[in-house]
VOPAGU-2260 file (C-alpha; in pm, 1 decimal, decimal comma):
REM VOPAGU-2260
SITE   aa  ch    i         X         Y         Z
SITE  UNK   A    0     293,8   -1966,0    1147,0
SITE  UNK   A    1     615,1   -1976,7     910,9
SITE  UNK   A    2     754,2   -2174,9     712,0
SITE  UNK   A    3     901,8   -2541,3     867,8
SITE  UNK   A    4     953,1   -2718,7     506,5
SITE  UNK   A    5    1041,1   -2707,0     169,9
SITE  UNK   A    6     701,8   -2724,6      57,3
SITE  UNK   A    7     486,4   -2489,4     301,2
SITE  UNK   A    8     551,4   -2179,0     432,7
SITE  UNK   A    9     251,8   -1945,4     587,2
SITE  UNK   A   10      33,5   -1719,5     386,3
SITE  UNK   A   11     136,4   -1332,2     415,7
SITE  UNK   A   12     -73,5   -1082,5     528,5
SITE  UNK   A   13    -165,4    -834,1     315,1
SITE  UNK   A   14    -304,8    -432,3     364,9
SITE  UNK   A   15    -681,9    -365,2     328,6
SITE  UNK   A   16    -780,5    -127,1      73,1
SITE  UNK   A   17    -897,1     245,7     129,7
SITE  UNK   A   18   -1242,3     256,4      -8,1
SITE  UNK   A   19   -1362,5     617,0    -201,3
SITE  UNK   A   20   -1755,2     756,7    -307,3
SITE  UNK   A   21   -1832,0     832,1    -663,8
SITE  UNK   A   22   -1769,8    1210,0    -752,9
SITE  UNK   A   23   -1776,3    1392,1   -1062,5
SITE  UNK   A   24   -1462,2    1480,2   -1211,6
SITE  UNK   A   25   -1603,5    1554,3   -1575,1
SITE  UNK   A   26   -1738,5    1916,9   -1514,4
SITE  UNK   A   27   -1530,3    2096,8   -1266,1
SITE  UNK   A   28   -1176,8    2008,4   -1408,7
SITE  UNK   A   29   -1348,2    2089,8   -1742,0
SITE  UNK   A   30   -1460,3    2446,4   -1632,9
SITE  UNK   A   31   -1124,8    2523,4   -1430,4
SITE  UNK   A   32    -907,1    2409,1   -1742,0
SITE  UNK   A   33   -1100,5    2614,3   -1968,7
SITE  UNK   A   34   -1022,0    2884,1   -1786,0
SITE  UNK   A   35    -654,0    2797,0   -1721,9
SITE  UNK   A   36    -633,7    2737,5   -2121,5
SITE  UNK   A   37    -708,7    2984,3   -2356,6
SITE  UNK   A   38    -633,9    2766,1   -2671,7
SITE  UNK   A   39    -955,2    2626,8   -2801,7
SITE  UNK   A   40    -730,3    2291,1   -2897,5
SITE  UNK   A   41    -509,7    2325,0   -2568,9
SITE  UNK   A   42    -833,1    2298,0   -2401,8
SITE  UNK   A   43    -994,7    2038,7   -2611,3
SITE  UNK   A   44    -691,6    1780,9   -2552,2
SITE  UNK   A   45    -686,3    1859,8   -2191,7
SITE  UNK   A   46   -1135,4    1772,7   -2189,0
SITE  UNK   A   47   -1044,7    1461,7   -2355,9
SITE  UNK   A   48    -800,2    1378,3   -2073,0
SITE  UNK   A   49   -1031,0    1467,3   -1802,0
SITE  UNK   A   50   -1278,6    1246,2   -1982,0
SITE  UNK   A   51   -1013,4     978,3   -1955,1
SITE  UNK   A   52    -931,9    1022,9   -1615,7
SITE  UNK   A   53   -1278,5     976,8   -1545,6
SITE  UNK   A   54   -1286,8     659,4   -1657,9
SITE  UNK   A   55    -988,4     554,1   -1509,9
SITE  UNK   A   56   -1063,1     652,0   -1168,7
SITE  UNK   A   57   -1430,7     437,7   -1170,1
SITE  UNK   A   58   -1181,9     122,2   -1292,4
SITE  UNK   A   59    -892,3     200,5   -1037,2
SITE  UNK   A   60   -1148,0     248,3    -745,6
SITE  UNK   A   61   -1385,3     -30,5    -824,9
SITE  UNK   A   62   -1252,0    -264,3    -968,6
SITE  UNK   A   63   -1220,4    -593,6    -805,7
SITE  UNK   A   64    -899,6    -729,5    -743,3
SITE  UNK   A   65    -778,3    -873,3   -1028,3
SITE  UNK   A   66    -427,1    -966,3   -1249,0
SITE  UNK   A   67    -523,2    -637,8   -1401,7
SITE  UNK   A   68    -566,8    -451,6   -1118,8
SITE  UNK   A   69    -221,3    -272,0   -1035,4
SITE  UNK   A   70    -210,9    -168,6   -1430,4
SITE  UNK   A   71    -520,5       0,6   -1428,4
SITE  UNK   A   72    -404,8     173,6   -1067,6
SITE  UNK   A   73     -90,5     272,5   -1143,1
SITE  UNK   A   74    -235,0     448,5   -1472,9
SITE  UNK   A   75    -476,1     662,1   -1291,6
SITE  UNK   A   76    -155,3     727,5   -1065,4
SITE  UNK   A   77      78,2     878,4   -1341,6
SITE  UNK   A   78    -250,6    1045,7   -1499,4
SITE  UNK   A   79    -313,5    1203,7   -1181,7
SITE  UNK   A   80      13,1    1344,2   -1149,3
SITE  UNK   A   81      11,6    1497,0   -1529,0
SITE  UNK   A   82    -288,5    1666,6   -1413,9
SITE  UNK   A   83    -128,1    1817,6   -1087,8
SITE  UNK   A   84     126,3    1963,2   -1301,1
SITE  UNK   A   85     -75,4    2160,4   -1546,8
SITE  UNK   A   86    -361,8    2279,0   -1332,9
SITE  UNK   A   87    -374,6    2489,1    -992,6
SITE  UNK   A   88    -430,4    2160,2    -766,3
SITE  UNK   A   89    -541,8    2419,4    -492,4
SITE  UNK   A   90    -849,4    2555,6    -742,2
SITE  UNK   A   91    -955,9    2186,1    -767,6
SITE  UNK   A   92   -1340,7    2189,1    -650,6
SITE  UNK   A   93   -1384,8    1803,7    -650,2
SITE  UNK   A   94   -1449,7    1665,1    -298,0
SITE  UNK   A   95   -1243,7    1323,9    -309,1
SITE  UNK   A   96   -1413,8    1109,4      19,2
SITE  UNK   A   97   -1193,1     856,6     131,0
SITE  UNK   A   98   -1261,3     599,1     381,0
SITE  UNK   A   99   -1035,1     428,8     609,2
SITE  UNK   A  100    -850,5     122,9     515,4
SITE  UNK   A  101    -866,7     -11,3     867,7
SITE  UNK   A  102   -1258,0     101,1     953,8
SITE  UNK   A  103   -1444,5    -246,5    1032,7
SITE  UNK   A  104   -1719,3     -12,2    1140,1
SITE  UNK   A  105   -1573,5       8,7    1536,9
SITE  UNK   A  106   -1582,5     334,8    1771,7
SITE  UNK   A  107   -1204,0     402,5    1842,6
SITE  UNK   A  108    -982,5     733,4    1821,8
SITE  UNK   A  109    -936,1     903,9    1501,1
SITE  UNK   A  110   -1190,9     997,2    1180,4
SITE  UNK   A  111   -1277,4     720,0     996,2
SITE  UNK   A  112   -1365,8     892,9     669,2
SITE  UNK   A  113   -1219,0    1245,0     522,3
SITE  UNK   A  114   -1302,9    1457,2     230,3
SITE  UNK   A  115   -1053,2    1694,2      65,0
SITE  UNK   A  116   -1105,7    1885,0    -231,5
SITE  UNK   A  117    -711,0    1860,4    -318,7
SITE  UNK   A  118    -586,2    1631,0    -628,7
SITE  UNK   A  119    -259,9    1603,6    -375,6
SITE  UNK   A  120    -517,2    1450,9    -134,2
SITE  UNK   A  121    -666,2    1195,2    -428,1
SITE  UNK   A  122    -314,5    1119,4    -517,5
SITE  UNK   A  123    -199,3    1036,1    -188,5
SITE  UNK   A  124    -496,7     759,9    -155,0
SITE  UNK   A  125    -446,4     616,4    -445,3
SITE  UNK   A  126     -52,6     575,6    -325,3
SITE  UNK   A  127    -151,2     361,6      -9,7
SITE  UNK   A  128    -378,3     205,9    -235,7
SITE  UNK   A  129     -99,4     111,8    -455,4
SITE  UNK   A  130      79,7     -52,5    -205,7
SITE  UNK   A  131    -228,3    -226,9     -25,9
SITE  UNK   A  132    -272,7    -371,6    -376,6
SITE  UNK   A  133      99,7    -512,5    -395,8
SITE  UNK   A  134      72,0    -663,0     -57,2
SITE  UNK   A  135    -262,4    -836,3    -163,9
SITE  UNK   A  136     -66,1    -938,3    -487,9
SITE  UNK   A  137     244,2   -1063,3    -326,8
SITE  UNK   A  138       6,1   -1297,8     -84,6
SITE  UNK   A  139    -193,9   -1451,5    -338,2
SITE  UNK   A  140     126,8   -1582,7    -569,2
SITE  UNK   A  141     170,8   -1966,6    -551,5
SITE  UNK   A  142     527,2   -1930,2    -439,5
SITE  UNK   A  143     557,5   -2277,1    -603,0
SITE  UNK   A  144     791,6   -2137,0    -875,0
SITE  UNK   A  145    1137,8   -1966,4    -849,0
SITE  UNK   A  146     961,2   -1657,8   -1032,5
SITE  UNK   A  147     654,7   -1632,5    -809,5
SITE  UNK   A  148     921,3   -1624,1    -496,1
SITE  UNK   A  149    1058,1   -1339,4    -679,9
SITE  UNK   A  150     786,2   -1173,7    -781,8
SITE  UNK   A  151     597,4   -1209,2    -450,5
SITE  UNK   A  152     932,4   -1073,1    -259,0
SITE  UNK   A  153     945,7    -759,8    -523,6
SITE  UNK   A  154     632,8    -634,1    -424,4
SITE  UNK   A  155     610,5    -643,5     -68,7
SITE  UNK   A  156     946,4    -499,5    -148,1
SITE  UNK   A  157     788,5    -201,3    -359,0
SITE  UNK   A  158     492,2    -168,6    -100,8
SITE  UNK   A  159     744,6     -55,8     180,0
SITE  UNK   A  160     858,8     182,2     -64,8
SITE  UNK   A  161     537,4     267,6    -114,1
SITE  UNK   A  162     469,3     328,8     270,0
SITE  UNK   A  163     712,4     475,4     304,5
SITE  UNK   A  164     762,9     770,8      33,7
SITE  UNK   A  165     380,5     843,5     223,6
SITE  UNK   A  166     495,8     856,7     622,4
SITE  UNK   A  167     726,0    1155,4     504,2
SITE  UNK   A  168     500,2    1303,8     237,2
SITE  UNK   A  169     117,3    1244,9     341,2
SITE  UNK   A  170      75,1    1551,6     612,9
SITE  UNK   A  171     224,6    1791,8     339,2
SITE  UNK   A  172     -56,9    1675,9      79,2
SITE  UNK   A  173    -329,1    1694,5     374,0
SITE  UNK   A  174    -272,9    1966,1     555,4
SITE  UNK   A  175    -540,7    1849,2     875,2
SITE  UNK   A  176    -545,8    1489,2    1051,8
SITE  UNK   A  177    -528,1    1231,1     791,5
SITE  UNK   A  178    -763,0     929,3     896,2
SITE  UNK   A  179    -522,4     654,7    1095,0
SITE  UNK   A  180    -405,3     417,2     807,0
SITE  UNK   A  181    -273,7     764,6     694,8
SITE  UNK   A  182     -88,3     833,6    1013,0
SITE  UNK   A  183     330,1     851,6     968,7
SITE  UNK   A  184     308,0     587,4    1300,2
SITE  UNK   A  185      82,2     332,9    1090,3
SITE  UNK   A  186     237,1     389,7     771,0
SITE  UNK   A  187     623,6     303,1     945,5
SITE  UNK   A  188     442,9     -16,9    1107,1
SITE  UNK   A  189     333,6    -103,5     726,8
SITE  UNK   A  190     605,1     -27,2     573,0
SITE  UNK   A  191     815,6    -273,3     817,5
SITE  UNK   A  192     562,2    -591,2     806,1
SITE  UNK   A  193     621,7    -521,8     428,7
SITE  UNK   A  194     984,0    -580,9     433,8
SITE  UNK   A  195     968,1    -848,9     716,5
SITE  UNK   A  196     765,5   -1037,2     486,0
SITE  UNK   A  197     989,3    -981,9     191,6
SITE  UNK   A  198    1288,7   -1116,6     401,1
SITE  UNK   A  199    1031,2   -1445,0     497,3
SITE  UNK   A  200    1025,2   -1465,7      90,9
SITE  UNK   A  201    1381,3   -1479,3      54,8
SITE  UNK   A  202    1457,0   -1714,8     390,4
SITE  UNK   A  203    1165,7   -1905,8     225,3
SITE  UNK   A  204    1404,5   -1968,0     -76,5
SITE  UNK   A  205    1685,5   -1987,8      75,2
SITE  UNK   A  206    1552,9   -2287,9     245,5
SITE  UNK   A  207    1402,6   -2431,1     -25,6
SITE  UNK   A  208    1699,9   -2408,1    -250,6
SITE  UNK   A  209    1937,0   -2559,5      39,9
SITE  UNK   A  210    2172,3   -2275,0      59,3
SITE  UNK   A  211    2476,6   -2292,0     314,3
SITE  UNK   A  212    2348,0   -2329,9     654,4
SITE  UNK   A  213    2562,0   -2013,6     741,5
SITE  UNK   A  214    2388,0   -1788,3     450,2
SITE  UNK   A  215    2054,3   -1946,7     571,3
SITE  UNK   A  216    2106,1   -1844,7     971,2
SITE  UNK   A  217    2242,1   -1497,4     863,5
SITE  UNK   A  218    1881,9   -1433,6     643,6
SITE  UNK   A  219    1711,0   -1591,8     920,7
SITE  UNK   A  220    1854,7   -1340,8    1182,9
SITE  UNK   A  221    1789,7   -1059,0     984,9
SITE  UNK   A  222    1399,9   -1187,4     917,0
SITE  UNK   A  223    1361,8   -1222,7    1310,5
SITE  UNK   A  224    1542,8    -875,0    1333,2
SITE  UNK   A  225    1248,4    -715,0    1112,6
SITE  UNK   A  226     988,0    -887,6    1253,3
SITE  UNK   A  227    1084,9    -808,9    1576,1
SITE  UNK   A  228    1101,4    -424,7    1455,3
SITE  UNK   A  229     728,6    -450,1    1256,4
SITE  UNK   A  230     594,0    -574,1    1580,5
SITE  UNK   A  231     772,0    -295,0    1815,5
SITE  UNK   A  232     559,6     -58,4    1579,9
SITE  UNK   A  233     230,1    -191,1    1561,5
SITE  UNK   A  234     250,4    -264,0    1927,4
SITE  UNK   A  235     160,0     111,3    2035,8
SITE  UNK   A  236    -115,2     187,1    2214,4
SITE  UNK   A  237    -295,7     452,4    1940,5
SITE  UNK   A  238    -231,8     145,9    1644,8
SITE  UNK   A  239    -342,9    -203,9    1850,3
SITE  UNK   A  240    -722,0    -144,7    1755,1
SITE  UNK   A  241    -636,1     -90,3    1332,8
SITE  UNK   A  242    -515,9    -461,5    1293,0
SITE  UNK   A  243    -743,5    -752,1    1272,5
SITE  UNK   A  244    -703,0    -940,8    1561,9
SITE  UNK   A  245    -470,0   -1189,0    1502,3
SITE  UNK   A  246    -199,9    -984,2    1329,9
SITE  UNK   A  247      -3,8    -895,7    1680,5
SITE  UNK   A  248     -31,5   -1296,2    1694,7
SITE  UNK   A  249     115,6   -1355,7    1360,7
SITE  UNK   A  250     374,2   -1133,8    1388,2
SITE  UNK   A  251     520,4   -1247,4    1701,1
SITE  UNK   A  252     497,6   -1611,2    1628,5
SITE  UNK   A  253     699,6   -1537,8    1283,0
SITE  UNK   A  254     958,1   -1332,1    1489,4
SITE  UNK   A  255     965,9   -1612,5    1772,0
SITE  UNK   A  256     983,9   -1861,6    1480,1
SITE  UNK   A  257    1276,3   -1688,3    1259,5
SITE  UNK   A  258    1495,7   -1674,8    1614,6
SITE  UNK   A  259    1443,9   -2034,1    1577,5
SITE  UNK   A  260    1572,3   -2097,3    1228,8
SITE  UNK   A  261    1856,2   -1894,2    1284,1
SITE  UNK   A  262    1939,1   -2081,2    1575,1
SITE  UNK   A  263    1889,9   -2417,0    1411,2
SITE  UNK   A  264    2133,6   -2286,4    1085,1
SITE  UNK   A  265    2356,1   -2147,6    1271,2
């Protein structure tokens, strides 16, 4: 499961994506910000921006995944937050359905769709979907070049940042149950694979670049250290049925494997 040579090393796993429903932005946000606005061109510019954001949200939510992919999403991001900030988020009549990143259609605890009529709600989707696109990004690099190592490492990096700025912030945008990818539990356990598999990214290069055995042990430790904590996470009981089924496997076997290395560099 990880790497053994200078050439190989395994392929990283990376978050599924939360999945949303068409709505109509357009004519709500245009009635509430005319009445928010009473400048005829306040209003105008603000219309214009709604039209935008529109069109923004059908790219950022359908899109397939693409090199072009985390641009469009992080625009709709920083749009979405400019909106928050100049209209009443609470008056926002737009019900934003958002499925479950983990639903493979099985019965187990917990909703597997919610709809909110909060922007703070649309924003905090987006988020996870941010960082479930930076893990998919970070496992489909080459890692055949010192730049794609880096790159690769940066955003698993960024998407445990990502995870975690949501486990402390998601249940203040909510304000009910989230669905379970949205949990603080499962967002910890993400946020930790994410910076286990940064650290296998680094050990990866470390190896490859024949570093001092002593540097190469200590990087190892500390991979086996993370791995070891990711898997103490998505070990409980209420988050075993969200991961495909060989994940648990995966994780263990790159824990069991990094104990190795830094046994063998040591």
């Amino acid at each position: 499961f990880l790497l053994v040579t200078d050439t190989k090393m395994a392929e990283l796993l990376s978050i599924p994506l939360k999945k949303s429903s068409d709505v109509d932005l357009v004519k709500p946000l245009r009635n509430l910000i005319q009445a928010t606005y009473s400048g005829a061109e306040a209003a105008d510019e603000c219309c214009e921006a709604v039209a935008e954001l529109a069109r923004l949200r059908a790219q950022a939510i359908w899109k397939l995944f693409d090199q072009s992919s985390l641009d469009v999403i992080y625009n709709y991001y920083d749009q979405l937050v400019s909106l928050e900030s100049k209209v009443p988020p609470q008056e926002v009549a737009v019900p934003f359905k958002w499925k479950d990143a983990f639903d493979r259609g099985s019965i187990f605890g917990g909703r597997m769709s919610l709809t909110v009529s909060s922007l703070a709600f649309e924003r905090v989707c987006v988020l996870f979907n941010i960082g479930a696109l930076q893990s998919a990004r970070a496992a489909h690099e080459p890692l055949d070049t010192e730049d794609s190592l880096k790159l690769a490492a940066k955003l698993c990096q960024q998407a445990a940042g990502v995870f975690t700025h949501l486990k402390g912030t998601v249940l203040l945008a909510v304000h009910q149950d989230p669905t379970p990818d949205l949990a603080p539990d499962t967002l910890a356990a993400l946020a930790q694979l994410m910076l286990a598999q940064a650290q296998e990214l680094i050990a990866y290069k470390c190896i490859r670049d024949e570093m001092k055995e002593s540097m190469v042990a200590k990087v190892c430790a500390a991979g086996e250290e993370m791995y070891a904590d990711a898997l103490r996470l998505m070990q409980r009981e209420a988050l075993k049925p969200l991961w495909d089924r060989d994940w648990l496997a995966v994780v263990a076997a790159k824990q069991a494997a990094f104990r190795g290395l830094a046994q063998l560099y040591a």
